[in-house]
Every structure is written in C-alpha cells, then in structure tokens.
N, C-alpha and C positions, 0 to 999 in steps of 0.2 A: 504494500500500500504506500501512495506516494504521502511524503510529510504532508501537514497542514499548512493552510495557505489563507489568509484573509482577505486577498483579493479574489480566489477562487471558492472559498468553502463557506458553507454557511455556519451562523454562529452569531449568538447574543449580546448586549452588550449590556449592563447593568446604568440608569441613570438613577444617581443616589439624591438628586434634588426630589423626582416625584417617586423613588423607592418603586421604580416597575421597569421592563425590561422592552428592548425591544431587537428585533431579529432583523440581522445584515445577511440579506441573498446576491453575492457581486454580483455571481455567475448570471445574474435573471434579467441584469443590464443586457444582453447578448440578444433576449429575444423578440423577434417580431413586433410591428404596432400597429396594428389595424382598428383601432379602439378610437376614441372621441381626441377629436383635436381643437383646441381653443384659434378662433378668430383672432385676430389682431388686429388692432384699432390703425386704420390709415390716416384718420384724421389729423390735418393741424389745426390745432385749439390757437385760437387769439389766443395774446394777451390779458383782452376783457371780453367779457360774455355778457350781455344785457341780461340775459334770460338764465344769467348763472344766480342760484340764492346764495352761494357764497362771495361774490366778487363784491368790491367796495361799492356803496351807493346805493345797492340794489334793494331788491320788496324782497322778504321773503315768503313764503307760503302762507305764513300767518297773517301777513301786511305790516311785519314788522320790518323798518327798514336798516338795512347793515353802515355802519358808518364807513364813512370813507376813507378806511386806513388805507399805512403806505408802509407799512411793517408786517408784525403778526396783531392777530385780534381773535379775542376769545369772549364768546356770549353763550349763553344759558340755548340748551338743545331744545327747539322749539317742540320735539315728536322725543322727549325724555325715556327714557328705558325706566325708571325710576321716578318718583315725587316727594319732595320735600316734607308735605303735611297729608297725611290717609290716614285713614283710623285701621287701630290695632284690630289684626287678626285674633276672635277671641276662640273658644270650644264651642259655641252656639255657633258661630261661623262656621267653623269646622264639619260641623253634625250636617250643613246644607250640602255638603260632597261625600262626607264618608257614612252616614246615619250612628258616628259616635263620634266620641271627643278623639283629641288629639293623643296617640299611642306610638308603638311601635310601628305600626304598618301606613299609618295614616298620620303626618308630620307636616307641619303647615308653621312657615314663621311669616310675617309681618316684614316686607323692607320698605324702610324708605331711604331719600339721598335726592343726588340732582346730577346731571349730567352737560360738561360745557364741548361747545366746539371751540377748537385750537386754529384759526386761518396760518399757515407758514404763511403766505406771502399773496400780497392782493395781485400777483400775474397770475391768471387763470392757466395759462399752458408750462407752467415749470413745475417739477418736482423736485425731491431732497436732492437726487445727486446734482441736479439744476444750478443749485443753490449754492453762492461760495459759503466759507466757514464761515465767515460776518454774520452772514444771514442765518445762518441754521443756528448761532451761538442766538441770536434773538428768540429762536425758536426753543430752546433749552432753558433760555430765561425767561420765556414763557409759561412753559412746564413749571419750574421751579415759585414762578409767584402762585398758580393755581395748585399747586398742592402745597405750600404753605398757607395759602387763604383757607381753601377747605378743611386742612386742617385744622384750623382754628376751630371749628364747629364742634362740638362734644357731643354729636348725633352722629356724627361720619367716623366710623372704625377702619374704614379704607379707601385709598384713592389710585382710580388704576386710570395710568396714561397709556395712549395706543394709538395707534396708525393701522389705518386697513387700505393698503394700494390697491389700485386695480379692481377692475368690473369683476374680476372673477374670483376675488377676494371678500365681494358681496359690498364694496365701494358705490353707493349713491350716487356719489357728483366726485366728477373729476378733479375739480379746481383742489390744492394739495393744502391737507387739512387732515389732522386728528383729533381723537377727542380724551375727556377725561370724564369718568365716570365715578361719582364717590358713593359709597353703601354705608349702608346701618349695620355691614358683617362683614367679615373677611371670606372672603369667597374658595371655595374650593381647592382651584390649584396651587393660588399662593400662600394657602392653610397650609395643604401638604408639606411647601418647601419649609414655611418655617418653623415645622414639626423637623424635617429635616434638619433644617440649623441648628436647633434646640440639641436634638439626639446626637449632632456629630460634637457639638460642642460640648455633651458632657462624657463622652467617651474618648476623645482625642484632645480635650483642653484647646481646640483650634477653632478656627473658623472653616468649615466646606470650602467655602470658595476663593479665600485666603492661598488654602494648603494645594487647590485645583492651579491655579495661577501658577504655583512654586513649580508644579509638576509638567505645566506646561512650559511651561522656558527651558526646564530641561529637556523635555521631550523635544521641543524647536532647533535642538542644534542636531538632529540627525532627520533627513530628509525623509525616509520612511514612519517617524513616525510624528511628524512636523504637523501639529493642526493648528498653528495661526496665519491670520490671513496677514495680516499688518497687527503694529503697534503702536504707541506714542509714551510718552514718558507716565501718563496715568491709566492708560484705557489698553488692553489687549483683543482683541476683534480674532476670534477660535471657532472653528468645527469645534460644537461638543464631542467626545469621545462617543458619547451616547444618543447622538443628534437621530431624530426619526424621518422630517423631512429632509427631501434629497442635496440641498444646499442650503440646509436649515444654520443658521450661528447666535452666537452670544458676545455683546459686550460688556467685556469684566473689568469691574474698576480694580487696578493694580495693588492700592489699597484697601483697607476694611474701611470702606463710608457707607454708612446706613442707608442716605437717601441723597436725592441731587440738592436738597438744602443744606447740606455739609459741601458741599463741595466750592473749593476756592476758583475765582477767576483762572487761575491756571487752567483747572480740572476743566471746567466748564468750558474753555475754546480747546481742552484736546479731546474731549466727548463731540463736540461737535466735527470735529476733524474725522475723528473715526467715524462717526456716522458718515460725514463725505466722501468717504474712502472707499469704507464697504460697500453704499449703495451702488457709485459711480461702476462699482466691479459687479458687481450686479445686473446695470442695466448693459454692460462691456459682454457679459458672457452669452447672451445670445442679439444683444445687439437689437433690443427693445427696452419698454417700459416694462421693466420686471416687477411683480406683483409681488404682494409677502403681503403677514400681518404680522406687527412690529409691538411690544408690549413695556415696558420697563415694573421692573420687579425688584424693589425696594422696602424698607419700614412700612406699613399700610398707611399711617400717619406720622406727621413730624415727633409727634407724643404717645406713640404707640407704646404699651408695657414691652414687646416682642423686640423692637426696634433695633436695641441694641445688639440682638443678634443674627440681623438681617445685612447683605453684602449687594451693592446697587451694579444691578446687571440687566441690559435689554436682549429679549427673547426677537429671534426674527425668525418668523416661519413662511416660506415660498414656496410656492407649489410647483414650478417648474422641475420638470425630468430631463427630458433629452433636448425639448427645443424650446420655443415661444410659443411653438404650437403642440407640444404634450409636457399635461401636469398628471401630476401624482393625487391618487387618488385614495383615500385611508379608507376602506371597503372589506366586504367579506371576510377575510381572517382578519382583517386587523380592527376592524368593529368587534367580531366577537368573541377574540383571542387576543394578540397581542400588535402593536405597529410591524412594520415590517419598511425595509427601505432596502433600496436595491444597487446602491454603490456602498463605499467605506467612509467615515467621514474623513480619511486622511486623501483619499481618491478627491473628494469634491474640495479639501482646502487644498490640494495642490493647483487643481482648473483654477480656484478661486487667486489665489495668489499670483499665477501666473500671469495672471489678467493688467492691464493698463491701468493707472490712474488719472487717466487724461479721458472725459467722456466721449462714447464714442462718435456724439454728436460734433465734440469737438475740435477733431480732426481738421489737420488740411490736405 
C-alpha cells in the first residue's frame, strides 16, 4: 500500500473553535461538473444609482431619505431582523404553538435588539478591494463606533458585524455595504467558540488563538505546510487548518485584543490593509467580483463578562470552487453528516498567495 498523502487521500481535520470536524476529499477536485453554474453579472454599475436605496440622497422604501454622505454612513435597518421594544414571550404564549408550557421539547425565548446598515462608500459600483486603505480604515472606524455605541445598551448581550457580497450570497442591493446586528443573546456559533476559549484557557493557561498564531508562523517557513496568505505587523490573513469552504480564511489579530475597541490607530490601518489585500486576491483568482460572507468575531460587547477571553478575528466564507461560475454547495452528506471540502487548505493558501496585489481591474 502506497504511504498517505493529503493531497490525494481523504481524511479529517478537527476545528477546535466550533469543536466539530470536517472531511478533506482532494482527490474529488479531479471530477467532472455538469451540475448548476452561477451567472455572472456583466453589468457596469454607475457611480450613483437614483433608484439605489443605499446611494447618498436617495428615498428609501420607507420614504425615509439617506443623507448625502461622502464617507461611510450607518442608519437603523428599515426591514430589522430584530426590534428594540416587543413584549416578552411568556408560557400562555407558548401553550398557543405547543398546547403546554415551555419544556424540554418545546423552548421559546423572547429577542429583542436592533439592526444598523454600515454604507463603505456612497460610489455605488466599488467594493472592498475597490477601496484604498484610507477608505476601508473609515470603514473599521465605523464598525468600531457602532459596536461601542450599542454597547453601551445593557439590553444588547451581543453585536455581530458582517458583510454579505454578492447576489449569490443572498446580497439585496449591490451598492457595498454591511450591517450590524445587536441581540438580547449570544447566538449560537459564537457561544460555541467562547465555550471554546473558556475550555482551552483553563486546560492550556493560553489563549486558542494566541497559541494558533504561534503555530502558524512556524508552520509559514516550510512551503508545504505554509497557510498564510499575507501578513502585517498586527493582522495575519491564514487558510484555517480546518477551513470547510473551499477558499474559506481568517483574520487573526497577532495579539490577544478582545475587540476592535482595543485596538490602537496602528492596528486599525493594518486590519484595514489586510482586508485590502485578501479581498483584492480574491476578486484576482478568478478574475471577478468574488462573493463570501464576511463576519468579525470578537467580545459580544465592549463589557461582556466573557470578553476577556475572547481573541478578535474575521470569518470569511466564499462559495467559489473551480470558477466564477461553480460554487460549492454544503448539501446531502454535509447537511446530514458532516462538511466536506474538496481541496486542502494548504492547496487553496498557496492559489491564494500566489495571486497579485494589484486589482485585477487595475492593470495596464
């Protein structure tokens, strides 16, 4: 039997942030595609769009009108996921869906919160990698004032910042724009990780992501087992070890900073840089507007009890596979089993790395 091979053999990989696992099939790179293939937008988008509801000036849906910035601009989500004031979910509530009170089998909590949109930049047709670091560091101190304002609320237990690019991302309106959503709870996946944090921290006296950082700089000086894309003196830009999507990454802050409200003027234009860096390779490797959904994962509040043992890192997940026109699709085994992904993640930080830092729109 010939040795083992991790670019040819299949084989697991353990992700200790959500403590679950997921299965690397290189070999299944290799096969056929005759399956759905995404459209691609030929459109050039103006500058300004009248009929955009994000662009400066404009009506929105509501008949609220957007002021006419010339930076970033952030206002309250007129179609909120959540609301401020609702009345509690009580067990008479509960009895009108389950005909008993609230148990084990029948679990009903109450949320409320408020949810803002984030504008990057009143040009309707740019996106992040668009954007110099100037501009996107505007956009980070954007971030940074809206999760210390909502912080401040002693009704919000968490504030999750995020980007969703791209129509097929499930992206509404073009114009480039994330949002920020605060809860009355700490939601699910970033529960798990800071169950994580807690458990590595009282078993290793370390921090997770600290000790992940260490281990990736050494792994960076041998080329097979090298997953960083780029760095800067605060921000490392890595294939997880344990990444699911197919050019899925993470940025880790070099340090242990809890949230981007700790973070010094330095930090904050080389967070920006690394986001310009990654993206621009991003939209470089098949030489489109590459889609992902983008998350940053932090303290849940500036004042959070957990806080301190939280390490500030953004999640980027993109669905592209082999081209602009075939995405990866989490389906049958990996709905009701486990993910599954069909390169390495050292395979996709080498495509990633190799890639230009010069967009490819801006070429001569």
């Amino acid at each position: 039997m010939s040795e083992f091979s991790f670019t040819d053999h299949s084989h697991r990989r353990f992700n200790p942030l959500t403590q679950s696992w997921v299965l690397c099939s290189p070999h299944r790179a290799k096969r056929p595609w005759l399956g759905q293939t995404e459209e691609q937008s030929t459109e050039t988008r103006p500058p300004y769009d009248p009929k955009c509801y994000l662009c400066p000036g404009n009506t929105r849906a509501t008949g609220t009108r957007n002021e006419k910035y010339t930076s970033t601009c952030v206002f309250t989500n007129d179609y909120a996921a959540v609301h401020e004031n609702q009345p509690m979910c009580t067990n008479t509530d509960i009895e009108q869906v389950t005909r008993s009170s609230s148990n084990d089998l029948f679990r009903v909590e109450s949320v409320c919160g408020t949810c803002k949109v984030v504008c990057f930049s009143p040009r309707h047709d740019l996106t992040l990698p668009e954007l110099s670091v100037e501009e996107i560091i505007k956009v980070v101190c954007a971030w940074q004032q809206v999760y210390a304002d909502l912080s401040r609320n002693p009704e919000i237990k968490y504030v999750q910042l995020f980007e969703n690019k791209g129509a097929v991302m499930g992206c509404s309106n073009p114009h480039p724009h994330g949002q920020a959503w605060a809860l009355s709870h700490v939601p699910t996946e970033p529960a798990q990780e800071i169950s994580s944090f807690r458990a590595y921290q009282k078993k290793h006296n370390a921090c997770i992501l600290c000790t992940y950082v260490e281990a990736e700089l050494v792994n960076s000086k041998t080329e097979s087992t090298n997953r960083i894309i780029v760095q800067n003196e605060s921000f490392m830009v890595v294939v997880p070890f344990w990444a699911t999507w197919p050019f899925e990454t993470m940025i880790v802050a070099k340090s242990h900073v809890s949230s981007i409200s700790e973070m010094s003027d330095a930090m904050t234009r080389d967070l920006a840089s690394a986001i310009r860096e990654l993206t621009i390779r991003y939209d470089n490797l098949f030489e489109c507007s590459f889609p992902y959904s983008m998350g940053l994962h932090q303290a849940p509040t500036a004042t959070h009890e957990d806080g301190v043992c939280c390490h500030l890192h953004l999640h980027f997940y993109p669905p592209l596979l082999r081209s602009k026109e075939v995405r990866k699709f989490l389906v049958g085994f990996e709905m009701m089993a486990e993910p599954q992904r069909d390169l390495t993640a050292e395979q996709a930080a080498s495509r990633l790395r190799a890639l230009s830092s010069v967009h490819y729109k801006s070429r001569v």
